[in-house]
C-alpha positions as CSV (number, residue, x, y, z in Angstrom):
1,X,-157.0,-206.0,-26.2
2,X,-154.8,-203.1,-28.0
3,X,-152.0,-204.4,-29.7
4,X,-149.2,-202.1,-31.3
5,X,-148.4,-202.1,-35.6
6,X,-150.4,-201.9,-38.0
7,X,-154.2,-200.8,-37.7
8,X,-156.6,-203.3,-38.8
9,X,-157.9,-201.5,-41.9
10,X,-154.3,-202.5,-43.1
11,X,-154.0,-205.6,-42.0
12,X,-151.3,-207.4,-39.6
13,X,-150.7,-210.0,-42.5
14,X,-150.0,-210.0,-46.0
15,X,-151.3,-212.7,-48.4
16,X,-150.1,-213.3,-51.9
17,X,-150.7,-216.1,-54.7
18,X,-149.0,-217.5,-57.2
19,X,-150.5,-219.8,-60.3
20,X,-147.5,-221.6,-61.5
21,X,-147.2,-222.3,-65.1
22,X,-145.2,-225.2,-65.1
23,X,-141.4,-225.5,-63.9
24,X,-140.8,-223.2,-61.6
25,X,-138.8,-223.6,-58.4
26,X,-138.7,-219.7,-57.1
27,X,-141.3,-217.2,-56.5
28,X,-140.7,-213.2,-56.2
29,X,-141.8,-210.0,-57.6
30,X,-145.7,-208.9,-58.6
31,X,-147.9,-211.8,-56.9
32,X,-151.4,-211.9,-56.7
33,X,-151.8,-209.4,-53.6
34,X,-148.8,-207.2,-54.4
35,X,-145.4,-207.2,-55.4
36,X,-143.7,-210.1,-52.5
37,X,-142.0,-208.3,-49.9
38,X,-140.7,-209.6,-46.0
39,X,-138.1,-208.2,-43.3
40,X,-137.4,-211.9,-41.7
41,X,-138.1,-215.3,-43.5
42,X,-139.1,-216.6,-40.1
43,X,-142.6,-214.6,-40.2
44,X,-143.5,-216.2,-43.7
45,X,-145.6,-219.1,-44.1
46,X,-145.8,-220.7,-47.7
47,X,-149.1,-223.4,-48.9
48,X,-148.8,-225.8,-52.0
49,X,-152.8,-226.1,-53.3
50,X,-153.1,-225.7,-49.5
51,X,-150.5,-228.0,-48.0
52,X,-148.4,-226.2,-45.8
53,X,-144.6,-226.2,-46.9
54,X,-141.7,-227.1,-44.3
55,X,-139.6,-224.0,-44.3
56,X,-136.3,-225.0,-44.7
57,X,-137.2,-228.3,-46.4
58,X,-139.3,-227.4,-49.1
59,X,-138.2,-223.8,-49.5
60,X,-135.9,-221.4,-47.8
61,X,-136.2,-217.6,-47.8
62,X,-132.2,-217.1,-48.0
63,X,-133.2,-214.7,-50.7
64,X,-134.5,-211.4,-49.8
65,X,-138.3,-210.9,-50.8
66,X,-137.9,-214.1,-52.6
67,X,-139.3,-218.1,-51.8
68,X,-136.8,-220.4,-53.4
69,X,-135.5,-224.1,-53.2
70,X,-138.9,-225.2,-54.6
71,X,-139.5,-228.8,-56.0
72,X,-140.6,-228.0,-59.9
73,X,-144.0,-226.9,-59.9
74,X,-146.9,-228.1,-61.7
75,X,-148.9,-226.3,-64.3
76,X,-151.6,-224.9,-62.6
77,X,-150.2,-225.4,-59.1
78,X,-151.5,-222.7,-56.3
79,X,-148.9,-221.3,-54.5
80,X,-150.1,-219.3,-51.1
81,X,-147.9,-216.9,-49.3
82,X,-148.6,-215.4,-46.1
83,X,-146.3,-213.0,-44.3
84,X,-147.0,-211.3,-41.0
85,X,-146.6,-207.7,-39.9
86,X,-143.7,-207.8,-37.9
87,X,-143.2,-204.8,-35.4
88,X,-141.2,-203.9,-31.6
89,X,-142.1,-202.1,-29.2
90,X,-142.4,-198.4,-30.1
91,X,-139.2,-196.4,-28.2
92,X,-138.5,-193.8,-30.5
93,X,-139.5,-190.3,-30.6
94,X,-142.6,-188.4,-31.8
95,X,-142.1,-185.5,-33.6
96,X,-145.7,-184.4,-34.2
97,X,-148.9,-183.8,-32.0
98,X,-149.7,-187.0,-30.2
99,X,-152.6,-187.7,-28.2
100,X,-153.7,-189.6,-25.1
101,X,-157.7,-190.2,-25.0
102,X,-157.3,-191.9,-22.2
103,X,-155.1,-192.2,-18.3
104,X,-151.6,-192.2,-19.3
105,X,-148.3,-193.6,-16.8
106,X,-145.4,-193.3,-17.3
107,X,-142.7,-194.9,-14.9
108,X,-139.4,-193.2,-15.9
109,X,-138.7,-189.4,-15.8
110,X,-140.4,-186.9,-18.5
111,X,-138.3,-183.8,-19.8
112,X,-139.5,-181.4,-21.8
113,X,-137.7,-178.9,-23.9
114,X,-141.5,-176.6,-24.3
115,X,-144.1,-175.5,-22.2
116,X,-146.9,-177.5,-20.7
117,X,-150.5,-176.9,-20.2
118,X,-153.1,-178.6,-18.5
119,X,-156.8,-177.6,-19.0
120,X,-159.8,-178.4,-17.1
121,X,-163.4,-177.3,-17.4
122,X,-163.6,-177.7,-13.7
123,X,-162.8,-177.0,-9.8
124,X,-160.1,-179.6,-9.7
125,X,-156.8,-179.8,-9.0
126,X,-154.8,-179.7,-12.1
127,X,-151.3,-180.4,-10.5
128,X,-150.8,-182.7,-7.6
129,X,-146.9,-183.9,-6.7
130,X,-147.1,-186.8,-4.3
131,X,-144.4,-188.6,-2.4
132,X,-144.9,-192.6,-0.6
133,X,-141.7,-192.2,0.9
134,X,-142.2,-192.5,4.7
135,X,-139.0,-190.9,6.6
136,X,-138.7,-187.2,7.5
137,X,-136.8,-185.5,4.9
138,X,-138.9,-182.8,2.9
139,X,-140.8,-184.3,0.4
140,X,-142.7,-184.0,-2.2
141,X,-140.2,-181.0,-4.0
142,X,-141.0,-178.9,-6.4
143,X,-137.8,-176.8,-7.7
144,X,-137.2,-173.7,-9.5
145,X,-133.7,-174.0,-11.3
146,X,-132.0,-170.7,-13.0
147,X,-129.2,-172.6,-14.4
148,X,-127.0,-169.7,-15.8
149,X,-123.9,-170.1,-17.4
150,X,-123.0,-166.8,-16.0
151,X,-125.2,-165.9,-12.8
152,X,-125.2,-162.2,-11.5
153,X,-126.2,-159.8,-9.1
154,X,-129.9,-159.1,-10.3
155,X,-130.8,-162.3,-11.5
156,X,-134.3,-162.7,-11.6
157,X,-133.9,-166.6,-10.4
158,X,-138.0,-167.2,-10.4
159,X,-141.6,-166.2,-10.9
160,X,-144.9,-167.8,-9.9
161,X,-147.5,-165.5,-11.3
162,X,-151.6,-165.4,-10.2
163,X,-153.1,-164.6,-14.2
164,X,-156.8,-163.4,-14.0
165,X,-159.1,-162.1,-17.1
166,X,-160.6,-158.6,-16.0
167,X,-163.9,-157.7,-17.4
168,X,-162.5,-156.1,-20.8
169,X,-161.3,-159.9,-21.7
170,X,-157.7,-159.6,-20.7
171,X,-155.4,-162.0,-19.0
172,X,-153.8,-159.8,-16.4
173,X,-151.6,-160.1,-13.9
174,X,-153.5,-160.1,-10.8
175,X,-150.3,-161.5,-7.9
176,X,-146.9,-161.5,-8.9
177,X,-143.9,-164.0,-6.7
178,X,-140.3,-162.7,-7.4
179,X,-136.7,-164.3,-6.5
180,X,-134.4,-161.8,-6.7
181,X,-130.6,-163.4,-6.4
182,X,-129.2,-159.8,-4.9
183,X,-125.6,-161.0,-4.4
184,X,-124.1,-164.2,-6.6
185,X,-120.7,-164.3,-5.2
186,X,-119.3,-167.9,-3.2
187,X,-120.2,-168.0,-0.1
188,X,-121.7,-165.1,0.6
189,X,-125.0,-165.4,-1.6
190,X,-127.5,-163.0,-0.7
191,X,-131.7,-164.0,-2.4
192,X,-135.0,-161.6,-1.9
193,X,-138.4,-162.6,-1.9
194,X,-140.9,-160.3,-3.5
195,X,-144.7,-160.1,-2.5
196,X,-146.1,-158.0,-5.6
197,X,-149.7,-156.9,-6.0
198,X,-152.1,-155.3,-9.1
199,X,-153.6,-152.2,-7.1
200,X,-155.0,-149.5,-9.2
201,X,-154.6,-151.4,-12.3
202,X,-150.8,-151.3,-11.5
203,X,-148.5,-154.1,-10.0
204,X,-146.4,-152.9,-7.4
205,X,-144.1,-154.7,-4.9
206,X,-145.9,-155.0,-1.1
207,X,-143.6,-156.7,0.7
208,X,-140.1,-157.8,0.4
209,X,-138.1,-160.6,2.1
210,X,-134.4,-160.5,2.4
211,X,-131.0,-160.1,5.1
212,X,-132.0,-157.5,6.8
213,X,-135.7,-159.0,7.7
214,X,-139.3,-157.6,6.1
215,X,-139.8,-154.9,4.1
216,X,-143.0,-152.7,2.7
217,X,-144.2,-151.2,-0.5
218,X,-140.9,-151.3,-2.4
219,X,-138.9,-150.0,0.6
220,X,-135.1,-151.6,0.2
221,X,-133.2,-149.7,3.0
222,X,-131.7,-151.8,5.0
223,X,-132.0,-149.8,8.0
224,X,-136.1,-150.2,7.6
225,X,-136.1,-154.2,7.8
226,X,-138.1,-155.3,10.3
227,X,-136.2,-158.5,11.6
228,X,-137.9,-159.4,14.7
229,X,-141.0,-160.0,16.2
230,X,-141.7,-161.8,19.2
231,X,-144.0,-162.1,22.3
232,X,-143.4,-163.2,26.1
233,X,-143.2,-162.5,29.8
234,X,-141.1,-161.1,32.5
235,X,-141.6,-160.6,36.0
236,X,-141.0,-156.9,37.4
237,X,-139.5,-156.6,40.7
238,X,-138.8,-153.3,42.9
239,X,-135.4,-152.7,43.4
240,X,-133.2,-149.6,45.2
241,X,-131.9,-147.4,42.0
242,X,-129.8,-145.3,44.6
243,X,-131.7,-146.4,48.0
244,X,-131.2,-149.3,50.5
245,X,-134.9,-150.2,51.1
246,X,-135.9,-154.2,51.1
247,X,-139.3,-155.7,49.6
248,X,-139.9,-158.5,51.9
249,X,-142.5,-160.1,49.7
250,X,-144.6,-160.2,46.8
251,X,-148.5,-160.6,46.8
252,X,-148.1,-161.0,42.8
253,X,-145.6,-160.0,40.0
254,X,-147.0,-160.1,36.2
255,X,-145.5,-158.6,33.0
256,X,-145.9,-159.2,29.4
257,X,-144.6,-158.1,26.5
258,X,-144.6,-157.7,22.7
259,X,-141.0,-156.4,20.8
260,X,-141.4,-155.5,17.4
261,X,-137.9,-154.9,15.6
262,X,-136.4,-152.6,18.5
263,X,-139.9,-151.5,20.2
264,X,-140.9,-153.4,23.3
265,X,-144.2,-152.9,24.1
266,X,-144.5,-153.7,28.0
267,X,-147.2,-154.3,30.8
268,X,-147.2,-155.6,34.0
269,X,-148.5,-155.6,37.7
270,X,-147.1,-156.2,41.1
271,X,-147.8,-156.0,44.7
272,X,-145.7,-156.4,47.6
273,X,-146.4,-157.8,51.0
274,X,-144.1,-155.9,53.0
275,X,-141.3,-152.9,52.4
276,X,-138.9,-151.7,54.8
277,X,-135.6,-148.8,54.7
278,X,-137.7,-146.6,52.7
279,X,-136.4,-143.6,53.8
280,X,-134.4,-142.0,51.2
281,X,-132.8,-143.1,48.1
282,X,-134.7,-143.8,44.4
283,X,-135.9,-146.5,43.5
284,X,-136.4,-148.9,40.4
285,X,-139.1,-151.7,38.4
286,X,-136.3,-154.0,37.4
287,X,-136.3,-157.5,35.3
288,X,-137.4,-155.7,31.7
289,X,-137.2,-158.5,29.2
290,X,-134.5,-156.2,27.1
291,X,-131.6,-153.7,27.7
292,X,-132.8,-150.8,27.3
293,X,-130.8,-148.6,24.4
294,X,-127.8,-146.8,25.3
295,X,-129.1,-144.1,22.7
296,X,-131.6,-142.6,25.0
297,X,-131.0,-140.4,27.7
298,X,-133.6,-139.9,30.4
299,X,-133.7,-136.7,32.0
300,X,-136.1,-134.3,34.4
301,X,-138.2,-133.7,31.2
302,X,-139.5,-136.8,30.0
303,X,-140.3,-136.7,26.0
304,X,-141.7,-139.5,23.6
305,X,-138.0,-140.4,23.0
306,X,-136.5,-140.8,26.2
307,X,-139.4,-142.4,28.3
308,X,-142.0,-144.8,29.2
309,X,-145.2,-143.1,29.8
310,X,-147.2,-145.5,32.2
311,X,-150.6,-145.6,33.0
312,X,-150.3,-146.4,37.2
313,X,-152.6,-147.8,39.3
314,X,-150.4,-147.5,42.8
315,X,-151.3,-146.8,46.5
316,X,-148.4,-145.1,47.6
317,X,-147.8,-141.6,49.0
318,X,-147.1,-139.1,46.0
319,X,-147.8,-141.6,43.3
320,X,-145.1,-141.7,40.4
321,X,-147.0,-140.6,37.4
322,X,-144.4,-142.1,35.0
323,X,-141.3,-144.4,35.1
324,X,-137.9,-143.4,32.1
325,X,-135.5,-146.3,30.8
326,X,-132.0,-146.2,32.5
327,X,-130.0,-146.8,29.6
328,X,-127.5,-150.2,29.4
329,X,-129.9,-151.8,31.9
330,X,-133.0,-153.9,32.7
331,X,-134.5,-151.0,34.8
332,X,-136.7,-148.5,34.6
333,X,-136.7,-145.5,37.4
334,X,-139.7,-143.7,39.3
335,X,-140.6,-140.0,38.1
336,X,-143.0,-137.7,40.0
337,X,-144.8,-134.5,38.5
338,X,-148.0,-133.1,38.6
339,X,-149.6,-134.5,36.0
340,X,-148.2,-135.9,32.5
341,X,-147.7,-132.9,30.8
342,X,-145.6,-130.8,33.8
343,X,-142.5,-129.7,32.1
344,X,-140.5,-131.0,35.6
345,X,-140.0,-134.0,37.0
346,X,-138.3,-135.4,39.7
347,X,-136.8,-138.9,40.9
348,X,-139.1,-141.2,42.5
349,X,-138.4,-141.4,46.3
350,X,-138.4,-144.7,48.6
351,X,-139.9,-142.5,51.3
352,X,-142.8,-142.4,49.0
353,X,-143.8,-145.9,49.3
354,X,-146.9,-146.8,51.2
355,X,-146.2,-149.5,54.4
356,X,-150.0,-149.7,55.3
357,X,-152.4,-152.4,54.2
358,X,-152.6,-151.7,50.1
359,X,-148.7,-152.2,50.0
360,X,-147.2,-150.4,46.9
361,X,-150.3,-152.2,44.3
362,X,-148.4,-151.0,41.0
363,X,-149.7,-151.4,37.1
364,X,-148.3,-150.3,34.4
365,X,-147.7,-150.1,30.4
366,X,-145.3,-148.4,27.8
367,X,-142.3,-149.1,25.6
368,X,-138.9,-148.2,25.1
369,X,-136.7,-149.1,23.0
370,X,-133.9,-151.7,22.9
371,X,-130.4,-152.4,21.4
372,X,-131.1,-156.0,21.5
């Protein structure tokens, strides 16, 4: 079993004699074994030509490094003293390199004013932080803390840093982690997160993180953060833009869709079962999943900013070849033109729309974009 004090090439015990001379009634000073030394009379054990002595009785240690209140010795007598090693439990500091050949634990904290390393000549995990508690708070934590006496705007507040060797023997910095604190100020604190990456043999930011959403390739404009992405459906419907006609029933009404920042990417498919008061009028897809923009302006010429350029399947008389956003609504209107390129087009009509058997089939795709 270990034990702490002394190794045992030094011993956990002193032993010292004493040949008496005749007379004496105190011991101290050079002894066979070395000069008589103790810390505490209580870990001393004294021998009279090997009799052991009642402490307190036949001699008290009142007297430092010294064995007194002896009955007058003998010439010749053989005075043994044995003192042990006393020692406590080590809680102090270490101020030089100290090892650990073996599993250490430690139960308390550990603070360390220096960095840490830890090597292995292997695949395994060199870190692990492991929480037993069983509730649902986050857990296990690991922190970065900038602890600044003055914090400011600029403040680099972390960095978690992918080091590589290349083939010239350098440690280089192959993926770099940045927190950025952009604005320090109460209440209103403002933190990016930067993606940077060694291309070229240069690291260069990829992708930033911050208020106004994502960001590429060092880009910080706020007006270029992409803060939304999201996917879903909607379900199209015919409606009268400026006419009176009534769908009586639907065979089937599909639409999905994918918006990216302000860009909804759209497609869908409907059928009705029955149409009537198609006479005049225009007419509209309604139920889009977003307003559409109050920035764009559809017009007889439809451009790549102002429309939705469908692809349409339809069985109607004078198919539509495309369908423009009406600003500030959820609807987008009928167009007619030759072909996609004709540099007129006109509304949609109601009369347009086919009452026989293949009722109005309709599929389309496009985007526009939205204020939402």
């Amino acid at each position: 079993m270990a034990y702490l004090g002394k190794s045992p090439s030094q011993g956990v015990r002193n032993r010292y004699y004493f040949t008496a001379s005749g007379g004496e009634t105190s011991i101290s000073g050079a002894l066979t074994g070395g000069t008589l030394t103790f810390s505490d009379g209580a870990y001393v054990d004294v021998m009279l030509n090997g009799v052991t002595l009642v402490a307190g009785t036949d001699y008290n240690t009142t007297t430092a490094n010294t064995i007194a209140g002896l009955t007058a010795l003998s010439a010749s007598d053989i005075v043994e003293i044995v003192v042990y090693d006393v020692f406590s439990v080590f809680s102090g500091n270490v101020n030089s390199d100290f090892n650990v050949g073996e599993d250490l634990t430690v139960s308390g904290s550990i603070t360390s004013s220096a960095g840490a390393t830890i090597t292995t000549a292997d695949n395994s995990t060199q870190l692990t932080l492991k929480s037993t508690d069983a509730d649902a708070a986050a857990g296990p934590r690991f922190d970065l803390t900038r602890d600044s006496s003055s914090p400011a705007d600029g403040d680099n507040l972390g960095r978690i840093r992918y080091m590589f060797d290349n083939d010239a023997a350098e440690q280089t910095e192959g993926v770099r982690l940045d927190a950025v604190l952009t604005d320090a100020s109460d209440g209103t604190e403002d933190v990016s997160y930067v993606l940077s990456t060694m291309a070229g043999g240069s690291i260069g930011e990829r992708i930033r993180i911050d208020g106004d959403g994502l960001k590429f390739n060092g880009d910080t404009a706020a007006a270029n953060g992409l803060d939304d992405y999201e996917e879903g459906t909607w379900t199209p419907t015919f409606v009268g833009g400026s006419g009176s006609f009534t769908v009586s029933g639907y065979a089937f009404q599909s639409g999905s869709y994918t918006k990216v920042g302000r860009v909804v990417y759209i497609q869908g498919i409907l059928k009705t079962t029955g149409v009537s008061n198609v006479s005049s009028g225009t007419y509209d897809i309604a139920g889009l999943p977003f307003n559409v923009a109050a920035n764009l302006e559809p017009s007889g010429t439809p451009t790549s900013a102002n429309a939705i350029v469908c692809s349409l399947q339809s069985n109607w008389t004078n198919a539509p070849q495309l369908f423009t956003p009406v600003i500030n609504t959820t609807n987008m209107r009928a167009r007619q033109g030759l072909d996609v390129g004709a540099s007129t087009y006109t509304n949609g009509n109601t009369g347009d729309f086919n009452t026989g058997t293949d009722k109005n089939r309709t599929g389309f795709s496009g985007w526009y974009e939205t204020d939402a």
